[in-house]
C-alpha positions as CSV (number, residue, x, y, z in Angstrom):
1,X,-116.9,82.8,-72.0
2,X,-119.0,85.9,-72.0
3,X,-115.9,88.1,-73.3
4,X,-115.7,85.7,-76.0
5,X,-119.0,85.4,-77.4
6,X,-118.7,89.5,-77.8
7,X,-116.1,89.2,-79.4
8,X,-117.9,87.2,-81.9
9,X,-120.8,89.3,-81.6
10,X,-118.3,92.6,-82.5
11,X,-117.0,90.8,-85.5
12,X,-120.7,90.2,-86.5
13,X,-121.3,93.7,-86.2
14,X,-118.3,94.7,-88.3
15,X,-118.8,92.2,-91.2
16,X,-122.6,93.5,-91.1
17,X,-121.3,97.2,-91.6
18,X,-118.7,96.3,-94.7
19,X,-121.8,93.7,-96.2
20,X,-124.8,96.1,-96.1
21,X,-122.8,99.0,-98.0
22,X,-124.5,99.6,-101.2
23,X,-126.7,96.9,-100.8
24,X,-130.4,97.7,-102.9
25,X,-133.6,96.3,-103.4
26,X,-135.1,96.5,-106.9
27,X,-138.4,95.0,-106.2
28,X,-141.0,94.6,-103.1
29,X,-139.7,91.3,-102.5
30,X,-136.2,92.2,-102.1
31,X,-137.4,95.0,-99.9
32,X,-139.3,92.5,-97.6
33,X,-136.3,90.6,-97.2
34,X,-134.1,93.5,-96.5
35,X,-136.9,94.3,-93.5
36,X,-136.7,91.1,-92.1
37,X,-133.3,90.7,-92.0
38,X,-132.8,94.7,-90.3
39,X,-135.7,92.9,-88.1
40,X,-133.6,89.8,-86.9
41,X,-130.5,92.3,-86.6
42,X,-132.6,94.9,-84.5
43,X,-134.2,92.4,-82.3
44,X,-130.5,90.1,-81.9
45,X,-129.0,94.3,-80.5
46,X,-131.7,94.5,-77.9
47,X,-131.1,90.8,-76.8
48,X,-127.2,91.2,-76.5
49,X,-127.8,94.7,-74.8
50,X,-129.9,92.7,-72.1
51,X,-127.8,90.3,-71.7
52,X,-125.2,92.9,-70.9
53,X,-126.6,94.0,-68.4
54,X,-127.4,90.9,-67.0
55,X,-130.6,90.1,-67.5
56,X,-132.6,87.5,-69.7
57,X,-136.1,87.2,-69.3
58,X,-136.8,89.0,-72.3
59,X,-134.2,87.3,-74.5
60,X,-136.8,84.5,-75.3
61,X,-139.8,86.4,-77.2
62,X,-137.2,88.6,-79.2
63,X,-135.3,85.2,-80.0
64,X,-138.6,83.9,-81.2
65,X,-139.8,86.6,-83.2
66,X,-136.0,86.7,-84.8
67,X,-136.2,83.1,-85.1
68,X,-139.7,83.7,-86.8
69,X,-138.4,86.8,-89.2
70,X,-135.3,84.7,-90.4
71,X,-138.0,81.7,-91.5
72,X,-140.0,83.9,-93.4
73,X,-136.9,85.1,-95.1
74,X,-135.8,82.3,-96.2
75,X,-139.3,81.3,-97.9
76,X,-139.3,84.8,-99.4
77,X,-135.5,83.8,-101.2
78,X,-136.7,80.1,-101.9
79,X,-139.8,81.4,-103.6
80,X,-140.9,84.9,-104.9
81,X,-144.6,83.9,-104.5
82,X,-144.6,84.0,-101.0
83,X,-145.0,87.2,-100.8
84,X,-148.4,86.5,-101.3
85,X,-148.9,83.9,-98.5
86,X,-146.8,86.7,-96.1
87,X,-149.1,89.5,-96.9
88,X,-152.6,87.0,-96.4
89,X,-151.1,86.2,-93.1
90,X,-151.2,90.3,-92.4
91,X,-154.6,89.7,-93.7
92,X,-156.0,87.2,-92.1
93,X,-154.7,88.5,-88.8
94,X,-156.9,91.6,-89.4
95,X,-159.8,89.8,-90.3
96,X,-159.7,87.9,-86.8
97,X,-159.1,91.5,-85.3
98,X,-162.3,92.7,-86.7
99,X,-164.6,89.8,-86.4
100,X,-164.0,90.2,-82.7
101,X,-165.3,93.8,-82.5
102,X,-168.1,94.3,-80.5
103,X,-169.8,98.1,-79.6
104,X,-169.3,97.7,-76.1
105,X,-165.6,97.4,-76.4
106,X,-164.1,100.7,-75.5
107,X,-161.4,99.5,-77.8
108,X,-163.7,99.7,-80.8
109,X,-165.2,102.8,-80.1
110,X,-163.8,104.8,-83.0
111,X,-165.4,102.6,-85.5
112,X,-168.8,101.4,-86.2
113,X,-170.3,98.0,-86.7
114,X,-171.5,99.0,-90.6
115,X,-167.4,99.9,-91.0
116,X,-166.4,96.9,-89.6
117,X,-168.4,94.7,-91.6
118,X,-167.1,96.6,-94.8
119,X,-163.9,95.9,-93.8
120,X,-164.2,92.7,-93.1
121,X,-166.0,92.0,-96.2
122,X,-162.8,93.7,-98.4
123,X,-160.2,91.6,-96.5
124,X,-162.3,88.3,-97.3
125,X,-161.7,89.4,-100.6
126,X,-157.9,90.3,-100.7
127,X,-157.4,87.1,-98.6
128,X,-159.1,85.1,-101.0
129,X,-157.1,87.0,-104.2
130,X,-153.9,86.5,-101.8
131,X,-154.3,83.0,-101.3
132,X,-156.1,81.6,-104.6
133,X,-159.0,80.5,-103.3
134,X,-157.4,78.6,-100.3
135,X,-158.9,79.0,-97.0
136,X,-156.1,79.5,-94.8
137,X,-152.6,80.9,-95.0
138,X,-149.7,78.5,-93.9
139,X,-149.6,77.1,-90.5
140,X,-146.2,78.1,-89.0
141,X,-145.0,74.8,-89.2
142,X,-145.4,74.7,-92.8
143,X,-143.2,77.6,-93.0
144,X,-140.6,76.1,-91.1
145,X,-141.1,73.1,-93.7
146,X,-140.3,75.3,-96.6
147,X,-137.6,77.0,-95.0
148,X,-136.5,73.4,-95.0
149,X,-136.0,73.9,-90.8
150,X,-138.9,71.0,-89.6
151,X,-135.9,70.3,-87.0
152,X,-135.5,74.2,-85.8
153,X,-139.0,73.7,-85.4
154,X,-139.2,71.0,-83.1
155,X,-136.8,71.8,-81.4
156,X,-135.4,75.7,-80.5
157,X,-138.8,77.0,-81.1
158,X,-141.1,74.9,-79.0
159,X,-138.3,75.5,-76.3
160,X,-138.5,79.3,-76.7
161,X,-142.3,79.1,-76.8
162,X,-142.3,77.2,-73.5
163,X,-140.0,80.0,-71.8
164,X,-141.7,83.1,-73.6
165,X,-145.2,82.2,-71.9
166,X,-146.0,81.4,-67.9
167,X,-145.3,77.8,-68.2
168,X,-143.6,75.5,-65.3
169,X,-140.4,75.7,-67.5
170,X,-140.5,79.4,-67.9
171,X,-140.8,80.2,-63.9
172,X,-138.7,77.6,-62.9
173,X,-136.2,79.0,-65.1
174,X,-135.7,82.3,-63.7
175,X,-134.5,80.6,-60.3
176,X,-132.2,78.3,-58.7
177,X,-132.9,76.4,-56.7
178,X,-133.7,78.7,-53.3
179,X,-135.4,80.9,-51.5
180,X,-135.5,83.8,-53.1
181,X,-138.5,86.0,-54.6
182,X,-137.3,88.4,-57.5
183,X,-134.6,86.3,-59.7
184,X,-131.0,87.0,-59.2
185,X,-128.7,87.0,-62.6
186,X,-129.2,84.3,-64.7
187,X,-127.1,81.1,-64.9
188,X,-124.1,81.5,-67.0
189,X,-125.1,78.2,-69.3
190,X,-128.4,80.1,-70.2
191,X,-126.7,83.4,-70.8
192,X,-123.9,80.6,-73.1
193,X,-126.8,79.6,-75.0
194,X,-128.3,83.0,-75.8
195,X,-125.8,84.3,-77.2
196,X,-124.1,81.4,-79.2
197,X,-128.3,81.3,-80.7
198,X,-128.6,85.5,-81.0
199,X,-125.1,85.7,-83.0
200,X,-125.6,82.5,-85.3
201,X,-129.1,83.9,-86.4
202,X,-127.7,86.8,-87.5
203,X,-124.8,85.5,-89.5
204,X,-127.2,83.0,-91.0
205,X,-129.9,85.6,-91.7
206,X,-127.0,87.7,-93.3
207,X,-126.1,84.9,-95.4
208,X,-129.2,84.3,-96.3
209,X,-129.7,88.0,-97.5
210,X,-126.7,88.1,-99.1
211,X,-127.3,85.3,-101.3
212,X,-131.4,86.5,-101.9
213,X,-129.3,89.8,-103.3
214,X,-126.5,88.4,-105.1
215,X,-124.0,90.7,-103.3
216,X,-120.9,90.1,-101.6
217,X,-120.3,86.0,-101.8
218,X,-116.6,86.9,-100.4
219,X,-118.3,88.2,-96.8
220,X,-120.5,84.9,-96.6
221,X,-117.2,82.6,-95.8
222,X,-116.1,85.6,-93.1
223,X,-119.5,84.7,-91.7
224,X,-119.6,81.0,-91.7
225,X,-116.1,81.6,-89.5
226,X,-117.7,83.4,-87.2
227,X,-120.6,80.7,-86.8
228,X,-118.2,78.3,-86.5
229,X,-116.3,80.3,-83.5
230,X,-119.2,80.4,-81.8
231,X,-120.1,77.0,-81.9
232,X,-117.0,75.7,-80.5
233,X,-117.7,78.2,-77.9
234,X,-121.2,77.3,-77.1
235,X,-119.8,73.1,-77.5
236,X,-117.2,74.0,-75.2
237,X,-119.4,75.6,-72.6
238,X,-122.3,72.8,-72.7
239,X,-120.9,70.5,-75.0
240,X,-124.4,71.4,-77.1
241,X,-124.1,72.4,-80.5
242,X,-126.0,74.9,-81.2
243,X,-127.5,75.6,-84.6
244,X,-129.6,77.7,-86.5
């Protein structure tokens, strides 16, 4: 099963190379969702590189933070005025940074409290330009709403979530079943699953680009074929569909 899903994951990889050829952004949008789809593609080589060597433990978080790029993709194609909401989120996240400094942090040390309240004081602002006078950025599962993916949501991310932090599911996961202290190599049906999900993302966040762009509608059903290979793969290991 494993030769199998790398095969799908080489012919990814080769449809990739022919698609990206000549490919250009025109505009800051366009670049944005060029750099989250190089994202999902950077993070999906790492995972498939771990799991060639046998491990797994760190598929999770990449898969999340792919899962997480490919989202905000998708809102960035569906409408060109979320690049506002993306950058407040950059924003706001800074503003929370700052607001938690404190002069006996060593972590501070190279700026002073007058700085930080300047700072903080020109993010309000930007934020506040950013988001029109809303309060908050989108919640995550808001994105997932306009990425039209509530089910993704639900579903594959609270999963990953569980397994990416210390939770019973995420330590019971790394054994099975006996005595044993550091995990032996995982079980093939997780190792099925990761890489059915790793290669699907991709092809769906190179669709996804593709379209955004305008470029290459021919590659697209090449892509769809491989998503559709792996699929009855990942059905015919665990008789789970898995989609992204």
């Amino acid at each position: 099963m494993r030769a199998d899903f790398l095969r799908n994951w080489r012919s990814y990889v080769k449809i990739r190379n022919q698609a990206i050829v000549g490919i250009k952004f025109t505009d800051r949008r366009e670049h944005l969702i060029c750099g989250l789809f190089s994202r999902v593609d950077g993070l999906s080589q790492e995972i498939i590189k771990l799991l060639k060597s046998e491990g797994s433990l760190g598929c999770p978080p990449m898969m999340r933070s792919a899962l997480e790029s490919y989202i905000d993709l998708k809102c960035l194609k569906k409408d060109e005025k979320y690049i506002y909401e993306f950058e407040a989120m950059h924003v706001d996240s800074q503003i929370k940074y700052y607001k938690a400094y404190s002069g006996e942090n060593i972590w501070f040390k190279e700026v002073s409290e007058a700085e930080v309240n300047l700072k903080i004081e020109a993010l309000k602002e930007r934020k506040n330009d950013l988001l029109e006078g809303r309060k908050k950025p989108m919640r995550l599962k808001e994105r997932f709403e306009m990425a039209e993916e509530s089910h993704a949501y639900d579903a594959i991310y609270h999963n990953l979530s569980n397994l990416v932090h210390s939770s019973i599911d995420a330590l019971a996961n790394q054994y099975d079943g006996k005595n044993q202290v550091l995990n032996m190599k995982p079980k093939e049906s997780q190792t099925n699953y990761y890489y059915s999900s790793t290669i699907s993302l991709c092809c769906a966040t190179l669709i996804e680009t593709l379209e955004a762009l305008g470029h290459k509608e021919h590659i697209i059903d090449e892509l769809q074929n491989v998503m559709k290979a792996v699929n009855k793969k990942a059905r015919d290991a665990s008789q789970i569909k898995v989609t992204i």
